[in-house]
C-alpha positions as semicolon CSV with decimal commas, in nm:
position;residue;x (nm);y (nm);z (nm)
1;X;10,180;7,028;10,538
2;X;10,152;6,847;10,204
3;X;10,482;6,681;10,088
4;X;10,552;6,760;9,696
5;X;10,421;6,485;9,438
6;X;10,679;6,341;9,252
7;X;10,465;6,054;9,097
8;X;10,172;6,185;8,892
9;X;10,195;6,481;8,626
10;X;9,998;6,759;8,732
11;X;9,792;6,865;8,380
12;X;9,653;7,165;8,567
13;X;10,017;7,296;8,599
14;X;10,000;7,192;8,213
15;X;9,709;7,403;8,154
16;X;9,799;7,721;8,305
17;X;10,097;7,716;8,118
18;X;9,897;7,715;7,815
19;X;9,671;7,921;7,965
20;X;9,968;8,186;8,021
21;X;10,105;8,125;7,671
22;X;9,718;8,226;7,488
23;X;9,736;8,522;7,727
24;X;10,106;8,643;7,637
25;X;9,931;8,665;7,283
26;X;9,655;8,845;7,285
27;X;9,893;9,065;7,536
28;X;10,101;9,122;7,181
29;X;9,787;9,154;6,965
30;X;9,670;9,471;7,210
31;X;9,978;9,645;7,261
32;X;10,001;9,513;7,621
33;X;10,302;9,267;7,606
34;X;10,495;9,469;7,864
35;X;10,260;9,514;8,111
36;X;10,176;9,130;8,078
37;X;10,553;8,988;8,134
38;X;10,530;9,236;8,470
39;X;10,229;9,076;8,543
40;X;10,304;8,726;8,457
41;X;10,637;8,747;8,669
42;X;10,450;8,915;8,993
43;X;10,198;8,598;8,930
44;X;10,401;8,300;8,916
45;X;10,651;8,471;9,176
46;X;10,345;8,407;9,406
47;X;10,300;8,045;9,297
48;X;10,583;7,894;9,331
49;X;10,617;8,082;9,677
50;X;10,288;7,945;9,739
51;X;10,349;7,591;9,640
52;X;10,695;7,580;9,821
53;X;10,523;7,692;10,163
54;X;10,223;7,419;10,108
55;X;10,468;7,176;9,955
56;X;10,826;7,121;10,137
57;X;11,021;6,985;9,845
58;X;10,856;7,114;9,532
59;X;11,128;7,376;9,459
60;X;11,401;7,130;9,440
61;X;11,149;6,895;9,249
62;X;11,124;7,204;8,999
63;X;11,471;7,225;8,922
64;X;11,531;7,563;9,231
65;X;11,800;7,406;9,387
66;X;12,191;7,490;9,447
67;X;12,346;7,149;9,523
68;X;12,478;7,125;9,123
69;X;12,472;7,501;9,123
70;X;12,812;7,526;8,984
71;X;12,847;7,241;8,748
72;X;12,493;7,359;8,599
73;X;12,651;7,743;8,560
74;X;12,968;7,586;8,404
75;X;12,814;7,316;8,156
76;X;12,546;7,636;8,037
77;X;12,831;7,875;8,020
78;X;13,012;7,644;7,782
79;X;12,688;7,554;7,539
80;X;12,628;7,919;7,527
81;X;12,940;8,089;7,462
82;X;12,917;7,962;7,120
83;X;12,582;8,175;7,080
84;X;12,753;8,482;7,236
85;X;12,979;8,470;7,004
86;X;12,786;8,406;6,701
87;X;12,565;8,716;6,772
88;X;12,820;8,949;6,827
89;X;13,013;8,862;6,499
90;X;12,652;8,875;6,299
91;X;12,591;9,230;6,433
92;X;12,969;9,379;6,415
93;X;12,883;9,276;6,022
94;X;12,527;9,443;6,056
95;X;12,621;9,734;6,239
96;X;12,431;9,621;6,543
97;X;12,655;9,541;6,772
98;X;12,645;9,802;7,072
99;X;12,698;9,801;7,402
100;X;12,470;10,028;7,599
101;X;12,554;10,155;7,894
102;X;12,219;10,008;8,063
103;X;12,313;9,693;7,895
104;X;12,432;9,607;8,284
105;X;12,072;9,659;8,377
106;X;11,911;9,442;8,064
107;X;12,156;9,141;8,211
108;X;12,011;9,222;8,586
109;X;11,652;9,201;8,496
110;X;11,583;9,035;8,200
111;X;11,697;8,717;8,363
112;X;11,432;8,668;8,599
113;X;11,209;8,656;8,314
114;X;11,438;8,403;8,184
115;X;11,409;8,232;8,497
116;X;11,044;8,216;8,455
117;X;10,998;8,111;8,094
118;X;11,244;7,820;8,197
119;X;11,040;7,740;8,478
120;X;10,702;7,741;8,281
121;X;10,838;7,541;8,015
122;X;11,085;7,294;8,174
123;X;10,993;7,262;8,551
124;X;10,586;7,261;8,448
125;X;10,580;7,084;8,081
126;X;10,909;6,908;8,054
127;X;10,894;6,780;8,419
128;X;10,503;6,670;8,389
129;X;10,563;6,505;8,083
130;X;10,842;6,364;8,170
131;X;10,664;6,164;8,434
132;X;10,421;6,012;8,153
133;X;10,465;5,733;7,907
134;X;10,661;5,998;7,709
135;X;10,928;6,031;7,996
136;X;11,079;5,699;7,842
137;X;11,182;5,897;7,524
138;X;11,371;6,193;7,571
139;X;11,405;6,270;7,220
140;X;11,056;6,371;7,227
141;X;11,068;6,592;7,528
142;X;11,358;6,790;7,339
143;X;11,153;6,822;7,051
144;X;10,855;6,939;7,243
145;X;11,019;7,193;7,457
146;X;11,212;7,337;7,246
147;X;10,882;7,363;6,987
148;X;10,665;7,486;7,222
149;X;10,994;7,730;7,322
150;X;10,975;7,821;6,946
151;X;10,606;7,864;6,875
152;X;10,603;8,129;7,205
153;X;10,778;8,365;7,001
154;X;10,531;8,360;6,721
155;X;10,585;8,566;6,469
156;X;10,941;8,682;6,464
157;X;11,044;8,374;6,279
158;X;11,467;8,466;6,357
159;X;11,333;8,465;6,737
160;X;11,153;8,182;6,679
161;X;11,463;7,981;6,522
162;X;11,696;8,136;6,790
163;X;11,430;7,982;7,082
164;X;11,390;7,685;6,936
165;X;11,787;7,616;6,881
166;X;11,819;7,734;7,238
167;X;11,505;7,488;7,352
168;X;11,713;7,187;7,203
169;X;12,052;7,258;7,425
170;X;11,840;7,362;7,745
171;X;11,620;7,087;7,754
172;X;11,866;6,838;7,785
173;X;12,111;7,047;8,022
174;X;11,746;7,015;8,209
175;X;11,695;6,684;8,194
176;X;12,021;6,580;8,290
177;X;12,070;6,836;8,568
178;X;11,793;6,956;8,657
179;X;11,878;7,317;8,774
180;X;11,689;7,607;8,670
181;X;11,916;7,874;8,776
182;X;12,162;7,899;8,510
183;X;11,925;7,830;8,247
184;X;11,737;8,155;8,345
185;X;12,035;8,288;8,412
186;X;12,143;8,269;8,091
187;X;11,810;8,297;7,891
188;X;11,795;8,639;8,007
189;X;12,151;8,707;7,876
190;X;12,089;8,576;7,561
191;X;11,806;8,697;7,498
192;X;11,870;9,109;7,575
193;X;12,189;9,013;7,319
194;X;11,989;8,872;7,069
195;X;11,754;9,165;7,055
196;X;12,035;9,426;7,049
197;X;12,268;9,220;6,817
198;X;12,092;9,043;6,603
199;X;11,736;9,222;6,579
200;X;11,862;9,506;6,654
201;X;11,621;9,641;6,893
202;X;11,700;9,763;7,249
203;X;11,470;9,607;7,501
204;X;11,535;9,905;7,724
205;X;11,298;10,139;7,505
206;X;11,019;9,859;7,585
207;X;11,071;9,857;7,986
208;X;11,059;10,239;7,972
209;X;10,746;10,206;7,760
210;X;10,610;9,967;8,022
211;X;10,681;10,185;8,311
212;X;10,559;10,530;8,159
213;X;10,868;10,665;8,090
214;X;10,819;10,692;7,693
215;X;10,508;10,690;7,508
């Protein structure tokens, strides 16, 4: 078997990033954009398992590991409370703040999505950049993640902000620790809050949609 690179940035990894970001718009632009986050889940699911069994070491290289699981869970915990917080005050003042009972369920599965978008952006861009010339300035990867984190969420521009804010605390946490766990983890938790709270729209109605429960 192939040991995992840890020299050279891989641009194809790079590309099909991209590649996945063009697709999760035109997914939008033909009312598709469920069925393409169960798709693009069910595909990278079977590349990183595929990489990890060709390449012993490449998970831990990508930030999967569980050796700093709990100082990574603690240190997100404690830049994201703030955020929790924030969004429940803005929608107890808009009238949006609800609790669901299938709000347990959006926390379940919405972070392995989270886990994924992480992974795409920081384990594939931030890590392959980071092992350029533009590794030497960190300010720059920040900027770039969390931008490209931003521009994802095209055109809601209060999801953009929100991604982009969260991009500039994440990238760092990922730099420094490199642990993707609790930044999925937590993606996924902010993110089904931040649609309920703050946009006030349930991402439940959109799963159901997906899976041919509601038309």
């Amino acid at each position: 078997m192939k040991k995992a690179e840890t020299s050279k940035p891989s641009w194809a990894e790079v590309t099909a990033v991209i590649t996945t970001a063009v697709l999760h718009f035109l997914s939008k632009a033909v009312g598709l954009h469920g069925f393409f986050i169960v798709a693009a889940v069910l595909f990278w699911i079977v590349f990183i398992l595929w990489r990890a069994k060709r390449q012993p070491g490449v998970l831990s290289e990508w930030g999967f590991r569980a050796d700093n699981l709990l100082q990574t869970f603690l240190i997100t915990a404690t830049v994201s409370l703030p955020g929790i917080i924030a969004m429940a005050y803005f929608g107890s003042l808009h009238g949006t703040f609800i609790l669901p009972p299938h709000l347990c369920i959006l926390l379940i599965l919405y972070p392995i999505w989270g886990i994924i978008q992480q992974f795409l952006i920081q384990g594939l861009v931030v890590r392959n950049l980071s092992l350029t010339p533009f590794g030497s300035h960190p300010i720059f990867l920040v900027l770039l993640g969390a931008t490209l984190f931003g521009l994802v969420h095209t055109p809601n521009i209060l999801l953009m902000l929100a991604t982009f804010c969260l991009g500039l605390l994440f990238v760092p946490l990922y730099l420094r620790l490199h642990n993707l766990w609790p930044l999925g983890l937590f993606h996924g938790w902010l993110g089904s809050l931040f649609y309920l709270w703050v946009l006030g729209h349930d991402p439940w109605q959109d799963l159901l949609t997906t899976l041919g429960f509601t038309t």
